[in-house]
Structure formats: C-alpha cells, structure tokens
N, C-alpha and C positions, 0 to 999 in steps of 0.2 A: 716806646709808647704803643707800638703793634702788639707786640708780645701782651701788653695791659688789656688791651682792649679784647684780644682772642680769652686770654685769660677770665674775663668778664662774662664774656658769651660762655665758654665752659661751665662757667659757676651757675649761669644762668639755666643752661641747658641738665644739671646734673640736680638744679633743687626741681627743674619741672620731674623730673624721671622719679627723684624720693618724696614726691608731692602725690604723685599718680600712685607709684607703688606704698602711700600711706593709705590712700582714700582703698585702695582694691584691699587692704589689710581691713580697716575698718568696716567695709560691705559686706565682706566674707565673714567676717565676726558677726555683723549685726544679723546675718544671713544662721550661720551656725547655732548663735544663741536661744533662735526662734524653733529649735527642731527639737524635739525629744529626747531625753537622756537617754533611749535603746537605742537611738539611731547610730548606725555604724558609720562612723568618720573615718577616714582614710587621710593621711599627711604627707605630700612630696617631699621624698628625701633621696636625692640625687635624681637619676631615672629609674625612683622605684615610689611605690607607696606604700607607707605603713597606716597596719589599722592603728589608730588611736581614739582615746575617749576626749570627748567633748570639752571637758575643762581644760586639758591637757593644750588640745588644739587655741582655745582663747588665750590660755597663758601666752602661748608661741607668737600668737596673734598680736596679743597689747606687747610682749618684746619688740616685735618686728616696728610695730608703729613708737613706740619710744628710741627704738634706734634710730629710725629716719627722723624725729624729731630732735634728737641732738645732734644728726648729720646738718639738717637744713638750719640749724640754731648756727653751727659751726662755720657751715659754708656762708649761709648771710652774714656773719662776722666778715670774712675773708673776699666778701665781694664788697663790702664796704670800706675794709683797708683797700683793696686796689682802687676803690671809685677815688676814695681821697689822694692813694696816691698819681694817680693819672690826672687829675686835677692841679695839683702840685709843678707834677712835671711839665702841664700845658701851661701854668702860672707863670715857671720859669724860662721856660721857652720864648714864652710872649716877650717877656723881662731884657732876653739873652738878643732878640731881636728889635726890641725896643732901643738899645741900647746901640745895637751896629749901625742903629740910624742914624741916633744922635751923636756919634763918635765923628763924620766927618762934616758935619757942621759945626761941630766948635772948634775944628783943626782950622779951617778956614777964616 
C-alpha cells in the first residue's frame, strides 16, 4: 500500500513537470509566432544551437506540446488505476480486519 501511495505522488509530481514544460512550449510558440519571418531563430539541440526557420521551430513546438499531452493523458490513466487500486486494497484490509474481530466472538 506504501509503494501505491509513493507511486501516486510520482505520477503526480511527473504530470506537474509535463504540465509546466507544456505551458513553456506554448509561450515560446506564442512568443515566436509574433516575430518576423527574417528573424533569425536558433533551436537547442544537445549543448549546441542550431539556426532554424521559424515554422520549422513551431512544428518542433506543437510536437513537443502533443507529446506531453499524451504523456499527462497516459499518466492520468495510470494514477487512476493505482487510486482505484489502493482503494481496493484499503477495502480489503478494512474486510480482513473486520473479520479477526468478529472471529472470536462467535468462538465464544
């Protein structure tokens, strides 16, 4: 039930990280979009930058933001299987202890 519960927080902590790094995709898009077709754009790629053109760089842009949106699509799946399964196993638990109560009073 510990492992669920960390498990949980993980999920929770990795949709805030592709949540933030959508919104900074989207800013720098809407940021880009507003500049001039001369202007010279530059694109991080490892520790170097390449020049690139403008549309080039939005493409890369709406990629990046459609990947984190079927990451956080994926992982919200997978934090709601473990909600329901940790709920389950608190069910059964309750159950399992419900049950060693009533076991020695009806011995008696």
């Amino acid at each position: 039930m510990v492992e669920t519960t960390t498990k949980l927080q993980v999920a929770d902590i990795q949709i805030e990280g592709l949540k933030r790094s959508k919104q900074h995709a989207e800013l720098t898009a809407q940021e880009i979009k507003a500049l001039s077709s001369e202007t010279k754009t530059y694109e991080s790629v490892g520790r170097m930058f390449v020049l690139t053109d403008i549309p080039e760089v939005c493409k890369n842009l709406d990629n990046r933001i459609s990947t984190c949106d079927e990451k956080i699509k994926s992982l919200e799946g997978n934090k709601s299987y473990l909600e329901r399964s940790l709920k389950d196993s608190k069910n059964n638990l309750r159950e399992m202890v419900q049950q060693r109560k009533d076991a020695p009073q009806e011995a008696t």
